[in-house]
C-alpha positions as a Markdown table, in Angstrom:
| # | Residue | x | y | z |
|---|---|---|---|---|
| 1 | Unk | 2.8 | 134.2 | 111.3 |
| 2 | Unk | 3.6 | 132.4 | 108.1 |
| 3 | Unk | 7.2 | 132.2 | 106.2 |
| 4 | Unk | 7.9 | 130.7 | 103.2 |
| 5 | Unk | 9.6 | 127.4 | 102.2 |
| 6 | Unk | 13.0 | 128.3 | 103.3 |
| 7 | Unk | 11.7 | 130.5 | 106.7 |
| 8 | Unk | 13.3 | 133.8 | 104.8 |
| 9 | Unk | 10.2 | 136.0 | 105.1 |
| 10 | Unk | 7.7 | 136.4 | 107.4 |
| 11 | Unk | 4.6 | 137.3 | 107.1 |
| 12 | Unk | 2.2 | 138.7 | 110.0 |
| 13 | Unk | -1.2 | 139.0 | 109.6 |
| 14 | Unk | -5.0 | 138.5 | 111.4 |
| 15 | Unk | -8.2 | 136.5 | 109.9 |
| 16 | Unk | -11.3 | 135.1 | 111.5 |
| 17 | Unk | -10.6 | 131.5 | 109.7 |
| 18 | Unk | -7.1 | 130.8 | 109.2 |
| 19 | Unk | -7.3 | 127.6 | 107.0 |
| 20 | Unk | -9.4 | 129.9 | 104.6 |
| 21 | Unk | -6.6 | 132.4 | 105.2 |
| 22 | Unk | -3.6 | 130.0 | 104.3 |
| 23 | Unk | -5.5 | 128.5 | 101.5 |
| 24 | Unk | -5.5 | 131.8 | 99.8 |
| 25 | Unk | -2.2 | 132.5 | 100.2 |
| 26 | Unk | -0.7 | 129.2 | 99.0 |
| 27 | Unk | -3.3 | 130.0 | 95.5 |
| 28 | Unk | -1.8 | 133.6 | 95.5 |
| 29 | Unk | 1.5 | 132.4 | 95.7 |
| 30 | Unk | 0.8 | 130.1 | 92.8 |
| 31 | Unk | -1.0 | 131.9 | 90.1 |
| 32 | Unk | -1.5 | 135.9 | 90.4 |
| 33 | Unk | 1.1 | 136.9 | 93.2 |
| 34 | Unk | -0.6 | 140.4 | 94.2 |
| 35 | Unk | 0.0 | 140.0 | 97.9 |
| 36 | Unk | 3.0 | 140.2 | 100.0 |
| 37 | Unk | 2.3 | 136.6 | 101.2 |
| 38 | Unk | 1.8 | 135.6 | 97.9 |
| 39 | Unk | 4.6 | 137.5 | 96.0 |
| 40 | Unk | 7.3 | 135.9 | 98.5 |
| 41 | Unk | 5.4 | 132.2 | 98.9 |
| 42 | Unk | 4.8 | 133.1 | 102.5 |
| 43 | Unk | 1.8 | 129.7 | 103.5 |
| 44 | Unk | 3.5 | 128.0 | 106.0 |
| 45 | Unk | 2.5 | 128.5 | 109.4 |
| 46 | Unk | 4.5 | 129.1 | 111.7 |
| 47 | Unk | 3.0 | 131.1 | 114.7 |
| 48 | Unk | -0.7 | 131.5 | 116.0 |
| 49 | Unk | -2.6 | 132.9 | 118.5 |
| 50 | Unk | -6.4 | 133.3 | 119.2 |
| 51 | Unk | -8.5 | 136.6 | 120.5 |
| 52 | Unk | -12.0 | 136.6 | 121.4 |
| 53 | Unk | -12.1 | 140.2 | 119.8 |
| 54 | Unk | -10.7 | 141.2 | 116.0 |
| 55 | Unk | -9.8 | 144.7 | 118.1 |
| 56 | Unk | -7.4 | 142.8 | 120.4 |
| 57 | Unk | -6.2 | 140.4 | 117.6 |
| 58 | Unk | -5.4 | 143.7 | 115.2 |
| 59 | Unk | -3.4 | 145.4 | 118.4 |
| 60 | Unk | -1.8 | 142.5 | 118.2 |
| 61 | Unk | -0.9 | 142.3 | 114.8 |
| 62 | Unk | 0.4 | 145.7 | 114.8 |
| 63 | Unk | 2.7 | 145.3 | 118.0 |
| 64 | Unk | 4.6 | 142.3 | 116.6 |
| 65 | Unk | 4.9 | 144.0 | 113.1 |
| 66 | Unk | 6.9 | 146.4 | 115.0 |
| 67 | Unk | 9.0 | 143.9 | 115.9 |
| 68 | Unk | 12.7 | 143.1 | 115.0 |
| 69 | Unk | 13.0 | 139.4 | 113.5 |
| 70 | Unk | 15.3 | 138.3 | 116.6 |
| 71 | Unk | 11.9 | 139.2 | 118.4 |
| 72 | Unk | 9.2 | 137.3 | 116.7 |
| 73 | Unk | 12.1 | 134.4 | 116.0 |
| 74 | Unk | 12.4 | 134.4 | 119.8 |
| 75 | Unk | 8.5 | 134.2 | 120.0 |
| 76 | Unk | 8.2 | 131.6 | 117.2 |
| 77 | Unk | 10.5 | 129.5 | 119.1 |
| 78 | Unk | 8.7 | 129.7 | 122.3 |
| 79 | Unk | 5.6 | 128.0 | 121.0 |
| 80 | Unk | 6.9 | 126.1 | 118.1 |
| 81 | Unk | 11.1 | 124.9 | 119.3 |
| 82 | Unk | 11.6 | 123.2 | 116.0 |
| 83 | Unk | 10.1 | 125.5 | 113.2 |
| 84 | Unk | 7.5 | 123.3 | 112.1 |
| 85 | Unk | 5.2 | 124.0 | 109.7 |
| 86 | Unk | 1.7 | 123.8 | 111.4 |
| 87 | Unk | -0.7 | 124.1 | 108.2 |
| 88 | Unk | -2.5 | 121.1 | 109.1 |
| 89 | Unk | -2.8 | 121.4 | 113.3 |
| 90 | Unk | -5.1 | 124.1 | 113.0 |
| 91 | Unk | -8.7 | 123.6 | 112.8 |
């Protein structure tokens, strides 16, 4: 999960290499904005988690887009208390 600067939006989505990922939102956000991610400036991570299969990663994605924000707050807070951005803990 990614938000942007001021944790307003967030943005759910799955990738197979997430600095890759975040890299081309944060150039999206800069220069053409056609995404959601990059329209609202969402780079900052927030919110990971790992699958061994994309087929359990996407049911994953599409359960937490369901999701009201008190949820995936309440989730974002479980593994990251303080809201910190985690763009450069992940490898």
């Amino acid at each position: 999960m990614v938000t942007n600067e001021n944790k307003k939006v967030l943005y759910i989505g799955v990738t197979n290499n997430i600095q890759k990922r975040l890299s081309q939102h944060h150039f999206d956000s800069i220069n053409s904005k056609k995404s959601f991610a990059g329209k609202y400036n969402c780079y900052y991570l927030l919110y990971y988690e790992q699958f061994d299969s994309i087929e359990l990663a996407i049911a994953r994605e599409k359960e937490l887009k369901k999701w009201r924000r008190e949820k995936k707050e309440r989730l974002i807070s479980s593994f990251n208390p303080t809201w910190e951005f985690l763009n450069h803990q992940v490898i």
